[in-house]
C-alpha positions in Angstrom: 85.4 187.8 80.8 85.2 189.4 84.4 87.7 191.5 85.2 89.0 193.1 88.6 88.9 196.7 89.5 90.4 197.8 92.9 91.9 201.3 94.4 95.1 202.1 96.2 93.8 201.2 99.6 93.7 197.7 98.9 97.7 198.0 99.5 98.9 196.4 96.3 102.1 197.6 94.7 101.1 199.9 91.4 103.9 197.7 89.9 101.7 194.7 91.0 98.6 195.9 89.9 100.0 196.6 86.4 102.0 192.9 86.3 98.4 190.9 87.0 96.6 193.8 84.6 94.5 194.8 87.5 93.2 198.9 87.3 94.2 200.6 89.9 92.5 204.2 90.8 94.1 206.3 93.1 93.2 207.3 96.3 93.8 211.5 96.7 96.4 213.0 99.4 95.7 216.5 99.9 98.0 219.0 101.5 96.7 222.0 101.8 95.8 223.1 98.7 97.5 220.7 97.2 96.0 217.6 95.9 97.9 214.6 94.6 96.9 211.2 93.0 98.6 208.5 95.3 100.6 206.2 93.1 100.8 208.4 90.2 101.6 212.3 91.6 103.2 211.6 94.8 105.3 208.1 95.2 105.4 206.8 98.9 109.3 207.9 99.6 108.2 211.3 98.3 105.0 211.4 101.2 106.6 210.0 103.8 109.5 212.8 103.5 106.6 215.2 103.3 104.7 213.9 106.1 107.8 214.3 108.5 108.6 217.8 107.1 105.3 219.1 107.2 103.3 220.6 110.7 100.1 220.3 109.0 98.5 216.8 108.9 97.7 216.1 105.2 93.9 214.8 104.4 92.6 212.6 102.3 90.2 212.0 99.7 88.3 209.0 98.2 89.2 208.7 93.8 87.2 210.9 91.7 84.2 209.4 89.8 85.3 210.3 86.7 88.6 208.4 87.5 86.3 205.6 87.7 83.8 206.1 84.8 87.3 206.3 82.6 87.8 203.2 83.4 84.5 201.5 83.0 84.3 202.7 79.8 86.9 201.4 78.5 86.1 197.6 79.8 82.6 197.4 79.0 83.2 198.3 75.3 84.5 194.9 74.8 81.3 193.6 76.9 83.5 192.6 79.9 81.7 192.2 83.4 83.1 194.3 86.1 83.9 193.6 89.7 85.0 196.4 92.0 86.8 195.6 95.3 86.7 198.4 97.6 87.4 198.8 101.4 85.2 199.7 103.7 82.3 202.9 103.0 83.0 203.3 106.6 86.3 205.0 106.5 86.3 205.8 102.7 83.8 207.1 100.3 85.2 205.0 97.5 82.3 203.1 97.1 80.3 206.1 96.9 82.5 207.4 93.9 82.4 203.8 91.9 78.6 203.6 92.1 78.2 206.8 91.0 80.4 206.6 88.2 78.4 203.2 88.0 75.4 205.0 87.3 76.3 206.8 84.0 76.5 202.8 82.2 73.2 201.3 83.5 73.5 198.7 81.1 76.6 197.3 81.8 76.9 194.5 84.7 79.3 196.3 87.2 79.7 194.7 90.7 80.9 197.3 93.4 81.9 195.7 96.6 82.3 197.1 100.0 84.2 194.3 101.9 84.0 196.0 104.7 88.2 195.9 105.6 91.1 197.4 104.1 94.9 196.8 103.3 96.6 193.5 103.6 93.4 191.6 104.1 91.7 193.5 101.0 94.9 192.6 98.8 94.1 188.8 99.8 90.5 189.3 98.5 91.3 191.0 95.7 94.2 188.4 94.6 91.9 185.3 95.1 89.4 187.3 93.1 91.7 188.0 90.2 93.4 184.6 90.4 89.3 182.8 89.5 88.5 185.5 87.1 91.4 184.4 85.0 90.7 180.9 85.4 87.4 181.8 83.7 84.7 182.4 86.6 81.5 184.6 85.9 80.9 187.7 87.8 79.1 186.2 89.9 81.4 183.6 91.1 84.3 186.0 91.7 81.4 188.2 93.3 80.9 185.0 95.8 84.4 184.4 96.7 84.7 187.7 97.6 81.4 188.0 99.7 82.7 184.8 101.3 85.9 185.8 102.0 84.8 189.1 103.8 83.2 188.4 106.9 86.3 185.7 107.5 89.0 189.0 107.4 90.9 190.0 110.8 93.2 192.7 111.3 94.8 193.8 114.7 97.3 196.6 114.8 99.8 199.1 117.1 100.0 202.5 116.2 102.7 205.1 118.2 100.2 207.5 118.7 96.3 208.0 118.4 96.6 211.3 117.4 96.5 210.5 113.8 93.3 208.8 113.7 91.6 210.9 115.8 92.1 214.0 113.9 92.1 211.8 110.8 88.0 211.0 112.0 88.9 207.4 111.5 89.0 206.4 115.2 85.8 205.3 115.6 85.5 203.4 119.4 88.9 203.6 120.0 88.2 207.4 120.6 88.1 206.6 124.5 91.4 205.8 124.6 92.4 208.8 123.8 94.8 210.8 126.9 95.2 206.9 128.4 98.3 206.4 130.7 101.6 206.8 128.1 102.8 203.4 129.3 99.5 201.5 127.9 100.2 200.1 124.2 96.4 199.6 123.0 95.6 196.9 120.1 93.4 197.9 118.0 91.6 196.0 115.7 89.3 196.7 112.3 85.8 195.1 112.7 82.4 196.1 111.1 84.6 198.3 108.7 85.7 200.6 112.0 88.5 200.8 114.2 88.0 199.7 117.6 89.6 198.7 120.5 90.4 195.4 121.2 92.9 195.2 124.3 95.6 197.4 126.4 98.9 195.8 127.1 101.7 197.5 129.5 104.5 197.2 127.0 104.8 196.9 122.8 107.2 193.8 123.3 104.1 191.7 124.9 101.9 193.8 122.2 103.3 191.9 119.7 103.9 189.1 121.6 99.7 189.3 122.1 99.8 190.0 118.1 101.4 186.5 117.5 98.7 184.7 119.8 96.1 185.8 117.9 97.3 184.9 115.0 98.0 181.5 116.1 95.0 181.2 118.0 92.1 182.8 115.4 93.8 182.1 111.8 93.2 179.3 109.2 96.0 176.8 108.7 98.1 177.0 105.5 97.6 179.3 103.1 94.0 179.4 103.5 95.3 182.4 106.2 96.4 184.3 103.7 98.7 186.2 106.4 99.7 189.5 105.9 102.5 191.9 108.0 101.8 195.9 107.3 104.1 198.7 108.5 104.3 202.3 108.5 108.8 202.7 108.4 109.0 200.3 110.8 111.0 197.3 108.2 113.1 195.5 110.7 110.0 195.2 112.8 107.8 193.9 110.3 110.5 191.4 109.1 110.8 190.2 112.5 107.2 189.9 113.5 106.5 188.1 109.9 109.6 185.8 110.4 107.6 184.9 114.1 104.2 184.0 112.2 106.0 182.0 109.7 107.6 180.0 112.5 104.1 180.0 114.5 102.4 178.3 111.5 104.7 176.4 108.9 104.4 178.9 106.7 107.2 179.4 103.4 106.0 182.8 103.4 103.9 186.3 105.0 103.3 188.8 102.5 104.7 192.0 103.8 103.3 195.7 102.9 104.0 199.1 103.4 101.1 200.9 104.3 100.0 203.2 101.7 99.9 206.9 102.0 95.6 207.5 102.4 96.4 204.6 105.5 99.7 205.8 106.9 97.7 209.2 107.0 95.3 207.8 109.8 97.6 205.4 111.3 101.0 207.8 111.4 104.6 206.5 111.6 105.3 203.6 113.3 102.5 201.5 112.5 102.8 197.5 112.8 100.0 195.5 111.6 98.8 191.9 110.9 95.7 190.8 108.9 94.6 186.9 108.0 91.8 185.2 107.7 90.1 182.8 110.1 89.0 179.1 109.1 86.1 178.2 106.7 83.0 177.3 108.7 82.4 173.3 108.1 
């Protein structure tokens, strides 16, 4: 049997994660000298009241191998292959950690995957990937779907501020927009595992307005799009912008998700993003 492993940046519930059976490890929120396990030491009400409260920006930290190797060695006992979805090595050094907890079971066939994205997009991956495994598929199937699936993942997104991701260090070439005219509402996108910047526009109402044309101009149709809405406390704006894609495409439904703490520590309050996927190439 193949079985999924994924972290808490891929922006699934915990209660999620346990419903579909999925192992979860937890990314690490650090303030100060404090460290916490996200999802099992801190809950995301209990950070976000921190966050606000605190003058210090917290920091984080990718899962500890051993979290990992605890994990893997319970699996492969029963000879189970092992497929690790993981976001991008470029803004998180979770991969690093699974491989080299990885390397302590040579003999046992475990898959880590750097897809390169992160969040709503990554919990599409890692949902088609789990769905196939438990209809049966080898490793390397679900290992395909996934590779197929990643270079097909968008993600465009408004932040209030860029002050979180550039102390953060996860700005990457949006770093010279930094000090830009306070009127200017940026778009900013996640490509080639980095954020970058995609386009300025003179107001947030015709950013999102520019949101929903992307979406309707760049994603599959149907389900295949596997839309996603994520927010940092911003509900009634996420609602509303996933009630507009909905309309846009004919859609029953667009998976909405609160950002989870190691993202909303980079992105800061206010946060509204959208991530789908574009069409299959014929």
């Amino acid at each position: 049997m193949t079985r999924i492993i994924v972290d808490t940046l891929c922006g699934l519930s915990p209660e999620t994660a346990r419903r579909l059976g999925i192992p979860m490890i937890s990314q690490v929120i650090n303030f100060g000298d404090e460290s916490f396990r996200e999802g099992i030491d801190m809950d995301h009400a209990a950070f976000m009241a921190r966050l606000r409260a605190g003058k210090e920006l917290p920091k984080t930290s990718a899962p500890y191998p051993g979290d990992f190797l605890a994990v893997f060695e319970e699996l492969v006992r029963t000879g189970e292959s092992l497929v690790c979805i993981h976001p991008s090595a470029e803004v998180s050094g979770t991969v690093r950690s699974a491989l080299t907890a990885k390397e302590s079971l040579p003999d046992a066939d475990i898959r880590v995957i750097d897809t390169r994205t992160i969040a709503g997009p990554l919990a599409s991956i890692v949902l088609a990937a789990d769905r196939l495994a438990k209809a049966g598929a080898s490793a390397d199937e679900v290992e395909a779907l996934v590779r197929a699936m990643m270079p097909r993942a968008r993600i465009y997104f408004l932040v209030d501020t860029l002050e979180f991701l550039r102390r953060g260090g996860r700005i990457g070439g949006a770093a010279a927009l930094v000090g830009s005219v306070l009127q200017i509402k940026p778009i900013l996108t996640f490509t080639n595992g980095r954020v970058e910047p995609f386009e300025k526009e003179r107001t947030k109402k015709r950013a999102l307005a520019r949101l929903r044309e992307l979406v309707r101009t760049e994603a599959a149709r149907g389900e295949d799009a596997h839309i996603t809405v994520m927010h940092t406390a911003v509900p009634e704006e996420a609602d509303e912008l996933a009630a507009g894609l909905k309309a846009d495409l004919g859609l029953k439904e667009v998976m909405i998700m609160d950002l989870v703490p190691a993202i909303v520590t980079h992105a800061g309050p206010g946060a509204l993003a959208v991530g789908f996927f574009t069409p299959v190439e014929r």
